[in-house]
TIRO-2110 file (N, C-alpha, C; in Angstrom, 1 decimal):
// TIRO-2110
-1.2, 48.1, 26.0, N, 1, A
-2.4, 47.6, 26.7, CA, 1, A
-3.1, 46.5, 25.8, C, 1, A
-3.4, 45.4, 26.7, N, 2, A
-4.0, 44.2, 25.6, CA, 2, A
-5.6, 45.0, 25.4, C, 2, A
-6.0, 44.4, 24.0, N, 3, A
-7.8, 44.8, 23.9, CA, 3, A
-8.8, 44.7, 24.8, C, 3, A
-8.7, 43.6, 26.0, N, 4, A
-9.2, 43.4, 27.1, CA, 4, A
-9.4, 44.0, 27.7, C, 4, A
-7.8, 44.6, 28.5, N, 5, A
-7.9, 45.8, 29.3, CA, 5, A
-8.3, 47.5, 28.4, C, 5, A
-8.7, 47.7, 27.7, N, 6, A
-9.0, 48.3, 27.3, CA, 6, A
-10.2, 48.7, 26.9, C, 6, A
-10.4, 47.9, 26.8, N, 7, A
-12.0, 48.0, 26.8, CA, 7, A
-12.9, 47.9, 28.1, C, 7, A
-12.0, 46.7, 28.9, N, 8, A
-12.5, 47.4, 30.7, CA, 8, A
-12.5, 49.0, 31.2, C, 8, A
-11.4, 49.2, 30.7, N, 9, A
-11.1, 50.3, 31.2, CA, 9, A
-11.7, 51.5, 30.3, C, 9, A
-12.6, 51.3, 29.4, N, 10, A
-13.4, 51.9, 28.5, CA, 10, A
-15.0, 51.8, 29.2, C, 10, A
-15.2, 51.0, 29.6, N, 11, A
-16.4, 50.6, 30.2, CA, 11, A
-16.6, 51.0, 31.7, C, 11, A
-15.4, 51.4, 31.8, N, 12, A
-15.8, 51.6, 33.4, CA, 12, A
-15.5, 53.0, 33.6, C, 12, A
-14.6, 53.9, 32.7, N, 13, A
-14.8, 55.6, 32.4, CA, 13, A
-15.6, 55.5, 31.4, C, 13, A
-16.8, 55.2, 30.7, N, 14, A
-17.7, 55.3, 29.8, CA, 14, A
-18.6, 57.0, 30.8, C, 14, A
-18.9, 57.4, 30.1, N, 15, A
-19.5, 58.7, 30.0, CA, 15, A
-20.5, 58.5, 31.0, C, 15, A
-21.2, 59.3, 32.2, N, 16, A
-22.1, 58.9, 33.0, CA, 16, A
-22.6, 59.8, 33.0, C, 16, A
-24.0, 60.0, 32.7, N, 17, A
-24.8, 60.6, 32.4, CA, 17, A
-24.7, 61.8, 33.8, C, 17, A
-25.1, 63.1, 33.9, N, 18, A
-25.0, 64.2, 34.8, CA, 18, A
-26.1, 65.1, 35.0, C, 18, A
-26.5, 65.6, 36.2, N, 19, A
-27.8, 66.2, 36.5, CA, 19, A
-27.7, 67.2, 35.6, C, 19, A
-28.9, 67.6, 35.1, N, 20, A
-28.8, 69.4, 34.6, CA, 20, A
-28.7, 69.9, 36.1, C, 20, A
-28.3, 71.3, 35.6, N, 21, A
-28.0, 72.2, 36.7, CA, 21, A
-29.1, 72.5, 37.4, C, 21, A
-29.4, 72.5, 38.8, N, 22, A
-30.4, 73.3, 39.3, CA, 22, A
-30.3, 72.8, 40.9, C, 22, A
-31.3, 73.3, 41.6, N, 23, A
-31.5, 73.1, 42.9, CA, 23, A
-30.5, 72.3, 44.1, C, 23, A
-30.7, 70.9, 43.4, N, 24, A
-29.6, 70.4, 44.2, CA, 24, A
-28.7, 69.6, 44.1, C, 24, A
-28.3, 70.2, 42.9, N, 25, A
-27.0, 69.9, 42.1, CA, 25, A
-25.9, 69.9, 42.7, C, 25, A
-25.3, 71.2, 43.7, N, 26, A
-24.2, 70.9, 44.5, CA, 26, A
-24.1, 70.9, 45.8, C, 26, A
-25.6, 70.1, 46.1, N, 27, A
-25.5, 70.0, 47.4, CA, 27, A
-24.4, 68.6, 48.1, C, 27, A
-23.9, 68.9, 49.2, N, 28, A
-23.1, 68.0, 49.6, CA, 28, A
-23.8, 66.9, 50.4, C, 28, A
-23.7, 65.7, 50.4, N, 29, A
-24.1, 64.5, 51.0, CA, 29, A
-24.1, 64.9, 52.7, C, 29, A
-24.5, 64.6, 53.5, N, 30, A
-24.6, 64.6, 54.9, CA, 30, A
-23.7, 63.3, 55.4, C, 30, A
-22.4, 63.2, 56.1, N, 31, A
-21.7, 62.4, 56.0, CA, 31, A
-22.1, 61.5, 57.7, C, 31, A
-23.1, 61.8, 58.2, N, 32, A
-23.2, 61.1, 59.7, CA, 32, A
-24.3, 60.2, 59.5, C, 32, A
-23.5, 58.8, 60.1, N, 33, A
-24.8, 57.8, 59.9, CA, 33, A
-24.4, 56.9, 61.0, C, 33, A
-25.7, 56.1, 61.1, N, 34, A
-24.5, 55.0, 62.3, CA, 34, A
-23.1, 53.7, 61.9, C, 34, A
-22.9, 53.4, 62.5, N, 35, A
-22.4, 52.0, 62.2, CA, 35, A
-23.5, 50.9, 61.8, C, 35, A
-24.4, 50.7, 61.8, N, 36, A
-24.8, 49.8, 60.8, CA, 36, A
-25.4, 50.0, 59.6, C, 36, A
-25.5, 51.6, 59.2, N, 37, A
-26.1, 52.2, 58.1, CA, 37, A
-24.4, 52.0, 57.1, C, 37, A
-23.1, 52.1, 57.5, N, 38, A
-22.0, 52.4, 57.4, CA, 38, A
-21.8, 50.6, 56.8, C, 38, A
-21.8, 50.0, 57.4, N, 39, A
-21.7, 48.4, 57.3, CA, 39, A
-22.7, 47.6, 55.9, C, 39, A
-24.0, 48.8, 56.0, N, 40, A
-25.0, 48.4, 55.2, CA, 40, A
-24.1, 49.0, 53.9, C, 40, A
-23.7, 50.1, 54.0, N, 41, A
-23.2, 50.8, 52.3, CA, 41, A
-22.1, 49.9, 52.1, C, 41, A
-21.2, 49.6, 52.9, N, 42, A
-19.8, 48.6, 52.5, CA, 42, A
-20.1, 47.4, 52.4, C, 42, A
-21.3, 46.6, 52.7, N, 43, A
-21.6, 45.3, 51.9, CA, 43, A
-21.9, 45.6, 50.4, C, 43, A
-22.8, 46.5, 50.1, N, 44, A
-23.4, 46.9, 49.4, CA, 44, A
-22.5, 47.1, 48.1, C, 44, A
-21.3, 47.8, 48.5, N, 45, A
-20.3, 48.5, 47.6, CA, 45, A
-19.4, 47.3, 47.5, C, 45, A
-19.4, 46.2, 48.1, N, 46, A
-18.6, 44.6, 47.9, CA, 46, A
-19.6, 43.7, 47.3, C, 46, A
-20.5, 43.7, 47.0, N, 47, A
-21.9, 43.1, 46.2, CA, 47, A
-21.4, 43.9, 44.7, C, 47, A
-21.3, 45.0, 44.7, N, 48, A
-21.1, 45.5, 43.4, CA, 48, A
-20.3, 45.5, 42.5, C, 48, A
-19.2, 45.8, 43.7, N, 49, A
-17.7, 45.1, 43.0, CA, 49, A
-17.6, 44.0, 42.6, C, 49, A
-18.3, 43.1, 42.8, N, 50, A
-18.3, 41.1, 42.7, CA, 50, A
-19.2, 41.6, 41.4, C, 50, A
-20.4, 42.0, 41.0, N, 51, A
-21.0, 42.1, 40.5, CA, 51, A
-20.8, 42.4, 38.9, C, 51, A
-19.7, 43.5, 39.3, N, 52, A
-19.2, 44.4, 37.7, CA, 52, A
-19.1, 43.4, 37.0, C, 52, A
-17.6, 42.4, 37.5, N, 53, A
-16.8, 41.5, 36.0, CA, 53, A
-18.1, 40.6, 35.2, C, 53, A
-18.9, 40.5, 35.9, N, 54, A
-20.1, 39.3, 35.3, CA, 54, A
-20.4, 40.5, 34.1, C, 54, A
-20.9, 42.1, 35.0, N, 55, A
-22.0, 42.8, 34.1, CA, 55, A
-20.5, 42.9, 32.5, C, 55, A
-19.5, 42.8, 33.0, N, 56, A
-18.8, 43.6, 31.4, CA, 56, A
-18.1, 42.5, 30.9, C, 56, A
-18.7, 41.0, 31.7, N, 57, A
-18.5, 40.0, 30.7, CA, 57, A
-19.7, 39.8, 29.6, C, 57, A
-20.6, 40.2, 30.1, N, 58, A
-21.8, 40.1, 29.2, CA, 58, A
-22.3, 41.2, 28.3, C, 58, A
-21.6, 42.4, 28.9, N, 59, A
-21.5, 43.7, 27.7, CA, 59, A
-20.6, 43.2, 26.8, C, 59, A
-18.9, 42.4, 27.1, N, 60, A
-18.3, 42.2, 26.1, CA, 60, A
-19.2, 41.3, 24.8, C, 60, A
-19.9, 40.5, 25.4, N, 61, A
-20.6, 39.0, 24.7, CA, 61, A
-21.6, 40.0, 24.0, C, 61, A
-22.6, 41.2, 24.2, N, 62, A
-23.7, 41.1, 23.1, CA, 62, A
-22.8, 42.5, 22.4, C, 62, A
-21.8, 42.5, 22.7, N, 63, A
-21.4, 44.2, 21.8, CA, 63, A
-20.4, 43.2, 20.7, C, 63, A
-20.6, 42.5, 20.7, N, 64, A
-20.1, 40.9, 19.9, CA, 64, A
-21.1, 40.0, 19.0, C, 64, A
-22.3, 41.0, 19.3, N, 65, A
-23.3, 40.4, 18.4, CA, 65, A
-23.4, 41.4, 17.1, C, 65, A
-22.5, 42.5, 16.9, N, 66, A
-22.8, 43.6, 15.7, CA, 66, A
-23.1, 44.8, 16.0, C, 66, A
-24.1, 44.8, 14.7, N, 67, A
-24.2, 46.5, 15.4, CA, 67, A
-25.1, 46.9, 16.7, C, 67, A
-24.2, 47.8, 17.1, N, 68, A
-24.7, 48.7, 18.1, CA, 68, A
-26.2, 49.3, 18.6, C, 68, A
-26.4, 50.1, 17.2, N, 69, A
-27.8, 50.6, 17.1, CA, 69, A
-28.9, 50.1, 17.4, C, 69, A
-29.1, 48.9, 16.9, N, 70, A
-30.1, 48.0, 16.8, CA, 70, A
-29.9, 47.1, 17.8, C, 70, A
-28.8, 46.9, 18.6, N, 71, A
-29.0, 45.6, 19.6, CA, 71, A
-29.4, 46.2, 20.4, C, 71, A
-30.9, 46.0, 21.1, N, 72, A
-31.3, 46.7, 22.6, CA, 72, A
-30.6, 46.0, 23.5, C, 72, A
-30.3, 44.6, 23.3, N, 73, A
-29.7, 44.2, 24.9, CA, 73, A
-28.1, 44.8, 24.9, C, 73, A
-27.7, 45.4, 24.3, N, 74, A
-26.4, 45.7, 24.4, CA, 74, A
-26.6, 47.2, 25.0, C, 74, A
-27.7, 47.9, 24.7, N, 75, A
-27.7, 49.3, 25.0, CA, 75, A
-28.4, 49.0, 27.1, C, 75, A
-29.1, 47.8, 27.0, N, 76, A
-29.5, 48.0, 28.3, CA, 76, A
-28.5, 47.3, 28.5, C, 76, A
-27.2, 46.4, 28.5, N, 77, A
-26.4, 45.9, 29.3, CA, 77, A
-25.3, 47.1, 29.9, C, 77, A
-25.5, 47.4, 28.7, N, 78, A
-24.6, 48.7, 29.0, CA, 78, A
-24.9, 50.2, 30.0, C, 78, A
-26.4, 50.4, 30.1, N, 79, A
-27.0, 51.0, 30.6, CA, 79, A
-26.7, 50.6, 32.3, C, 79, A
-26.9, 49.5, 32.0, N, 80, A
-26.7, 48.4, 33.8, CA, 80, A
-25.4, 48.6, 34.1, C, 80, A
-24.6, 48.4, 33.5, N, 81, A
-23.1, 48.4, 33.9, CA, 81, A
-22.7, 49.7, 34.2, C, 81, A
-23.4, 50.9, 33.3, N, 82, A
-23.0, 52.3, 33.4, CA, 82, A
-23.8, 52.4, 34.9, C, 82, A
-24.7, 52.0, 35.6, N, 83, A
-25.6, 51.9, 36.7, CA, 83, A
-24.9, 52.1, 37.8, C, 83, A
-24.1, 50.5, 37.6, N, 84, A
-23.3, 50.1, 38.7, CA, 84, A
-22.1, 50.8, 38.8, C, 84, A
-21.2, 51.1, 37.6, N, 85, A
-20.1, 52.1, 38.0, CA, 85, A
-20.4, 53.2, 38.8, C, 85, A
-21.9, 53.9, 38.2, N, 86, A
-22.0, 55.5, 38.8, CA, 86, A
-22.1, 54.8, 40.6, C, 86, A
-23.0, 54.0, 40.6, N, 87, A
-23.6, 53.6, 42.7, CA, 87, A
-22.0, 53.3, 42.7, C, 87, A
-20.9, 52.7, 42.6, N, 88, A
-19.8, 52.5, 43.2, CA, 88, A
-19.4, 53.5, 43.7, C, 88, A
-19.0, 54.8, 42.4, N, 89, A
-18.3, 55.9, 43.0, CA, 89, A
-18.5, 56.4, 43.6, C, 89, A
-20.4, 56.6, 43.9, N, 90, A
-20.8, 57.4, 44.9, CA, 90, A
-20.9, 56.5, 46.4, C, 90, A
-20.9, 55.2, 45.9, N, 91, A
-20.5, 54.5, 47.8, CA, 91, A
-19.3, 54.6, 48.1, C, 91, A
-18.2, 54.4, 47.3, N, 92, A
-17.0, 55.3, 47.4, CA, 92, A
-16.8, 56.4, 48.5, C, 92, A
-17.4, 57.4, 47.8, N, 93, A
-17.1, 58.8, 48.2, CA, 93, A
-17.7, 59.4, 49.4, C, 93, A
-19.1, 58.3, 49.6, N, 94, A
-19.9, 58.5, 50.5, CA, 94, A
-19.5, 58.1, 52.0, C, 94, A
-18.7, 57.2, 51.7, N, 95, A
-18.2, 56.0, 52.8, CA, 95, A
-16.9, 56.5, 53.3, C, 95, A
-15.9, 57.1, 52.0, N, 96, A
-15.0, 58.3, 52.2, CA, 96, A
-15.1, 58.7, 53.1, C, 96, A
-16.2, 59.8, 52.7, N, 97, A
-16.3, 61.2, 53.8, CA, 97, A
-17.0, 60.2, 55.1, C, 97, A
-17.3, 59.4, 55.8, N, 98, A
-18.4, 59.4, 56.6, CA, 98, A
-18.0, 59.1, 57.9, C, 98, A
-18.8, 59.9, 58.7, N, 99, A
-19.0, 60.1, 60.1, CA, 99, A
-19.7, 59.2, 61.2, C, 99, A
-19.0, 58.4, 61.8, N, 100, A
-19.7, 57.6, 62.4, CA, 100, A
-20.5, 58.3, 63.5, C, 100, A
-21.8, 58.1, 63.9, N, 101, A
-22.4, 58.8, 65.1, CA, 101, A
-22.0, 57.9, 66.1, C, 101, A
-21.6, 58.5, 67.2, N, 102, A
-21.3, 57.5, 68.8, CA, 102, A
-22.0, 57.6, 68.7, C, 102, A
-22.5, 56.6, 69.9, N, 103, A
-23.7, 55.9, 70.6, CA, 103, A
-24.1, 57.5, 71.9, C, 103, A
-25.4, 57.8, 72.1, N, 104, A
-25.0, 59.1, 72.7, CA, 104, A
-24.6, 59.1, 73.8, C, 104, A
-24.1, 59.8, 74.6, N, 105, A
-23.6, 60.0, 75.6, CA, 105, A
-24.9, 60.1, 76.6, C, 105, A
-24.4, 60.5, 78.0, N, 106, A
-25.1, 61.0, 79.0, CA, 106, A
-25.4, 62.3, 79.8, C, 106, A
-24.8, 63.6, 78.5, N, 107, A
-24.9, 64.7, 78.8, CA, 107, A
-25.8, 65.2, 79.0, C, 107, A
-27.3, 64.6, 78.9, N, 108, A
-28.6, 65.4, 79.2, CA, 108, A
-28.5, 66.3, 78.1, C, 108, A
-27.9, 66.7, 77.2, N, 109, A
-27.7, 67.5, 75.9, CA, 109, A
-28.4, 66.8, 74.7, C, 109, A
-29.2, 67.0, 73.9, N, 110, A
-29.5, 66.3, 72.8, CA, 110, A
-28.8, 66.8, 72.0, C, 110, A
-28.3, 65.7, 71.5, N, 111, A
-27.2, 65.3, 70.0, CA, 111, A
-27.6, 64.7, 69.3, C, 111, A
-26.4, 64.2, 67.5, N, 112, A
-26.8, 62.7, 66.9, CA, 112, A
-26.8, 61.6, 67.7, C, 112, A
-27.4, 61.5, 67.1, N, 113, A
-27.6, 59.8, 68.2, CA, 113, A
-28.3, 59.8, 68.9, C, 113, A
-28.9, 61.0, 69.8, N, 114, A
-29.8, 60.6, 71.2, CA, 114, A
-31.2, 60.2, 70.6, C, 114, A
-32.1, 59.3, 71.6, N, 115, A
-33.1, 59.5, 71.7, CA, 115, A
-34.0, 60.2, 72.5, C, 115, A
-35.1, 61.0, 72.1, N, 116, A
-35.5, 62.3, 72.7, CA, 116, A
-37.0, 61.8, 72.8, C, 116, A
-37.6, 61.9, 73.9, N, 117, A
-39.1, 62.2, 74.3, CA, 117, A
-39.6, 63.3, 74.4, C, 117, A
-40.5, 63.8, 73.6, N, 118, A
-41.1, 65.2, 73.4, CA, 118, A
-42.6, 64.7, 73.6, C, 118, A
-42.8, 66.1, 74.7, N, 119, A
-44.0, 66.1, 74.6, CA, 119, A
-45.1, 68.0, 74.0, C, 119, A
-46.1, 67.1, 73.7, N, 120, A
-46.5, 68.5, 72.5, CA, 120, A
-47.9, 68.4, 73.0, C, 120, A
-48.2, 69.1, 73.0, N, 121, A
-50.1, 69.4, 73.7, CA, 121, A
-50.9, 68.4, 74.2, C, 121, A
-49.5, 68.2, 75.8, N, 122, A
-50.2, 66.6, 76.5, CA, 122, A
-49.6, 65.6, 75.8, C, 122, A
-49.5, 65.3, 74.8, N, 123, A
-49.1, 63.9, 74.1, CA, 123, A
-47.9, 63.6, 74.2, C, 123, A
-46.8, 62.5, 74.4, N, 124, A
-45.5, 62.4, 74.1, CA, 124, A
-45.2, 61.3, 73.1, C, 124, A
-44.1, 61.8, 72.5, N, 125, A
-43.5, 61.2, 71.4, CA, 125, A
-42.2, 61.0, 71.4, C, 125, A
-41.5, 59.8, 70.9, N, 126, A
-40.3, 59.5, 71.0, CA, 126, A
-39.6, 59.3, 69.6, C, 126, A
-38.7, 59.8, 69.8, N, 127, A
-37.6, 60.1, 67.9, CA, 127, A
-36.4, 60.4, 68.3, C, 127, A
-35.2, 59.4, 67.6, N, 128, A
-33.8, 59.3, 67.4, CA, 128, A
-33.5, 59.8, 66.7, C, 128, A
-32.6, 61.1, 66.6, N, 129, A
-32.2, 62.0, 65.6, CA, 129, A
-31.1, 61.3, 64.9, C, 129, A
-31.0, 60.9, 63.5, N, 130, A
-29.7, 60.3, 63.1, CA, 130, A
-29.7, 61.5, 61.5, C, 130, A
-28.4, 60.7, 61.3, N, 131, A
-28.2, 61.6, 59.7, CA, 131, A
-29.3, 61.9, 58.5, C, 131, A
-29.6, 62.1, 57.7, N, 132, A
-30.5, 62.4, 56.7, CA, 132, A
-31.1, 60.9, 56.1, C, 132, A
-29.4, 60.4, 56.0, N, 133, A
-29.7, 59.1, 54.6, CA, 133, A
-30.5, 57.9, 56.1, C, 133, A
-30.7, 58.2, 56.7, N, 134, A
-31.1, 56.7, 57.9, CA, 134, A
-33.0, 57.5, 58.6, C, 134, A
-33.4, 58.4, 58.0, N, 135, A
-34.5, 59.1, 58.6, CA, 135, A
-35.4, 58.2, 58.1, C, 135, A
-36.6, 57.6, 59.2, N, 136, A
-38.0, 56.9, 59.0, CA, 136, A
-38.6, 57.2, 59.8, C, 136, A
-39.8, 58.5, 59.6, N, 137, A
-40.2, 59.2, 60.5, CA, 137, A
-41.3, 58.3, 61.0, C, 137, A
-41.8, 57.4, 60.4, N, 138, A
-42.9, 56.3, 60.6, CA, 138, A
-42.6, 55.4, 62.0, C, 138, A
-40.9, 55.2, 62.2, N, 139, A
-40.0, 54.7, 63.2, CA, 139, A
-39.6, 55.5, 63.7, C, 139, A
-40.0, 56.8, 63.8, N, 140, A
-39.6, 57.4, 65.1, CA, 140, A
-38.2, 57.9, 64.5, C, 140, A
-37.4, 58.1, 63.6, N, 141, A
-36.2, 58.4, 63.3, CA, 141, A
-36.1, 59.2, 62.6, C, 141, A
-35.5, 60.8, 62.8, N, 142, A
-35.9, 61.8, 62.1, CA, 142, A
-34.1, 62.2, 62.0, C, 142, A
-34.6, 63.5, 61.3, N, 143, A
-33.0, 63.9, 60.6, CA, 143, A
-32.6, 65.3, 61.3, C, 143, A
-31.4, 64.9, 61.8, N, 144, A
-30.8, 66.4, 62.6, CA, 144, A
-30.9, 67.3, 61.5, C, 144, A
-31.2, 67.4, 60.2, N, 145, A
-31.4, 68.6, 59.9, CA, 145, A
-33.0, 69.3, 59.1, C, 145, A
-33.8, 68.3, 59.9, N, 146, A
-35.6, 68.1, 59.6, CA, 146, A
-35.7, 69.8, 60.7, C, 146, A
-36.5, 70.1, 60.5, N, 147, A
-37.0, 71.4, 61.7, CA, 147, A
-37.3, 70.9, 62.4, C, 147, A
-37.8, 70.0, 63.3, N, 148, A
-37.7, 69.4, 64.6, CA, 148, A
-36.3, 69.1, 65.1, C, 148, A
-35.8, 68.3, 64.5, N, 149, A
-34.0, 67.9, 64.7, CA, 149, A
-33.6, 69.1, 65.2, C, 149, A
-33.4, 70.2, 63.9, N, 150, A
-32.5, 71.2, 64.3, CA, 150, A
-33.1, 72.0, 65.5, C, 150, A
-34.7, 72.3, 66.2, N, 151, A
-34.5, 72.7, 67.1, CA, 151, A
-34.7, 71.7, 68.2, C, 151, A
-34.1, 70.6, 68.5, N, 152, A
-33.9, 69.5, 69.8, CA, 152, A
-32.3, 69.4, 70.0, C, 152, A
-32.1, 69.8, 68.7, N, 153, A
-30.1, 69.7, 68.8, CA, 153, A
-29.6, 70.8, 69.8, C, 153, A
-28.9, 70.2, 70.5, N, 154, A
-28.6, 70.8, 71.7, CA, 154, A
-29.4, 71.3, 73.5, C, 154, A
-30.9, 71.0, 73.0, N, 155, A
-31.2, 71.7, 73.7, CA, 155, A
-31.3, 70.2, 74.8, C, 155, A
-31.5, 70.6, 76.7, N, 156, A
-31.6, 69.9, 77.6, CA, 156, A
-33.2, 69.3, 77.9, C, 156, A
-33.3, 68.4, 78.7, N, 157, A
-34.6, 67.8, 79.9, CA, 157, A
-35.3, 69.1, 80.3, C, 157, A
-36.5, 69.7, 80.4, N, 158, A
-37.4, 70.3, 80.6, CA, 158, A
-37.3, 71.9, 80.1, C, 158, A
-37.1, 72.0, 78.6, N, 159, A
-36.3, 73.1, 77.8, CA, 159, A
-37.6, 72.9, 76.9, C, 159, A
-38.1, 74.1, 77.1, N, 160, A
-39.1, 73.7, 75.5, CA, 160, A
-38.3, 75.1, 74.1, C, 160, A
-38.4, 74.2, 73.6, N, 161, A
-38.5, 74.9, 71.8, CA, 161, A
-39.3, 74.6, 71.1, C, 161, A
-39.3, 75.8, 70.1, N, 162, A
-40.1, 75.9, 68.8, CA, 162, A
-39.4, 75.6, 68.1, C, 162, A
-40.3, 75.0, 66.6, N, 163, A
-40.0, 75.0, 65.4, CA, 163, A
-41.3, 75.5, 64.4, C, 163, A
-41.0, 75.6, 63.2, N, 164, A
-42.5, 75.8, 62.0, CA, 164, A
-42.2, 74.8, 61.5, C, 164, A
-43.2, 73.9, 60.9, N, 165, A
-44.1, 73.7, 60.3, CA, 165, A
-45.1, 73.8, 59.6, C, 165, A
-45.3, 73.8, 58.2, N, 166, A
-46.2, 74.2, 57.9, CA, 166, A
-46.5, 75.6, 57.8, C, 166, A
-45.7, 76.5, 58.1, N, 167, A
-45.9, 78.0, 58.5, CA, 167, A
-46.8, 78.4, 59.4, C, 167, A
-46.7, 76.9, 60.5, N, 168, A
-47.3, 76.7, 62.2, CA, 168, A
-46.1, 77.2, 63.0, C, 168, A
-46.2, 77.5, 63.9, N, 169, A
-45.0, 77.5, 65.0, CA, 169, A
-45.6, 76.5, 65.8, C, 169, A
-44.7, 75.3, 66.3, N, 170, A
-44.8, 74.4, 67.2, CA, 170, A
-44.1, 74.2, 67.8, C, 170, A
-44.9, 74.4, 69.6, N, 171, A
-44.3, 74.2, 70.2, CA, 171, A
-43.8, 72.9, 71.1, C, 171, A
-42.8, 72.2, 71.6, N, 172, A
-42.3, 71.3, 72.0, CA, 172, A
-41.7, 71.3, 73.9, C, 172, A
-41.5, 70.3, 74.2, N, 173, A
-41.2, 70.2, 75.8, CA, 173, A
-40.1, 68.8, 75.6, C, 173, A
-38.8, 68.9, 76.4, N, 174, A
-38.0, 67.8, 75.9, CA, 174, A
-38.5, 67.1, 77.5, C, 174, A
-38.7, 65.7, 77.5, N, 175, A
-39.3, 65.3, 78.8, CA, 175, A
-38.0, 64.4, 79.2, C, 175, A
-37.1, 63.6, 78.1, N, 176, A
-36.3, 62.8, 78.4, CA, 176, A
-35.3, 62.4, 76.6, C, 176, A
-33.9, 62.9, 77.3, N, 177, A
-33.1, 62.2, 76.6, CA, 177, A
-31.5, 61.0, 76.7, C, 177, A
-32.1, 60.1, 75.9, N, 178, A
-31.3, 58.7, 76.2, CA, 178, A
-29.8, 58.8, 75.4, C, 178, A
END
């Protein structure tokens, strides 16, 4: 192997730093999102790719200025590069596993993807249940696995359920789902 490749390939299994153990260390990713959340991670992960050879042409150039210890731009270039390898693997792996949500159907069933009109003491509210990584509760867009999501999943048009919050029970009325 020429010095080149070797040192790419040093740079790109270079050691990546790892959570300590705890809480949610092995929790698994939520793999449903839509198609444009899906579109958004694979530009994203083709930006990065383009991105690398510049970042480990310019790690090659200051780890070329001496020592190590003392050059900070070589520990932050390096830092940046180790950045971008770790977000690759995980758009990788993310993009891997992932679930596209259809568009919802017309089962009167709430699922991913529907949009749900709820109404709650007189008032109504409208919220699209999508995956975790696409939730903006501010837009109305919450996560099938938020306590509201999980109890709207499945249920039909004039079906009320509860959820807690807050170690409230609240209650809900489904008035329409799209």
């Amino acid at each position: 192997m020429t010095d080149a490749v070797s040192f790419v390939l040093y740079l790109f299994y270079m050691r990546i730093p790892t959570r300590k153990p705890g809480k949610y260390t092995n929790m698994q990713r939520d793999p449903h999102m839509t198609k444009v959340k899906y579109d958004e991670l694979s530009k994203e992960l083709t930006r990065l790719k383009q991105a690398r050879p510049e970042a480990i042409v310019e790690l090659k150039r200051l780890a070329e200025m001496g020592d190590f210890s003392e050059n900070a731009a070589y520990q932050l270039s390096k830092g940046h590069l180790r950045g971008i390898n770790q977000r690759i693997l995980e758009l990788e792996d993310h993009l891997k596993l992932a679930q596209i949500i259809p568009t919802a159907g017309t089962s009167g069933r709430v699922q991913l993807g529907s949009t749900v009109t709820i109404e709650q003491e007189g008032k109504q509210q409208i919220f699209r249940i999508l995956g975790p990584t696409e939730t903006n509760p501010a837009k109305g867009i919450i996560s099938h696995k938020s306590p509201l999501g999980e109890a709207l999943i499945g249920k039909k048009i004039d079906e009320v359920t509860h959820f807690n919050l807050g170690g409230r029970e609240i209650e809900v009325r489904i008035v329409m789902v799209e």
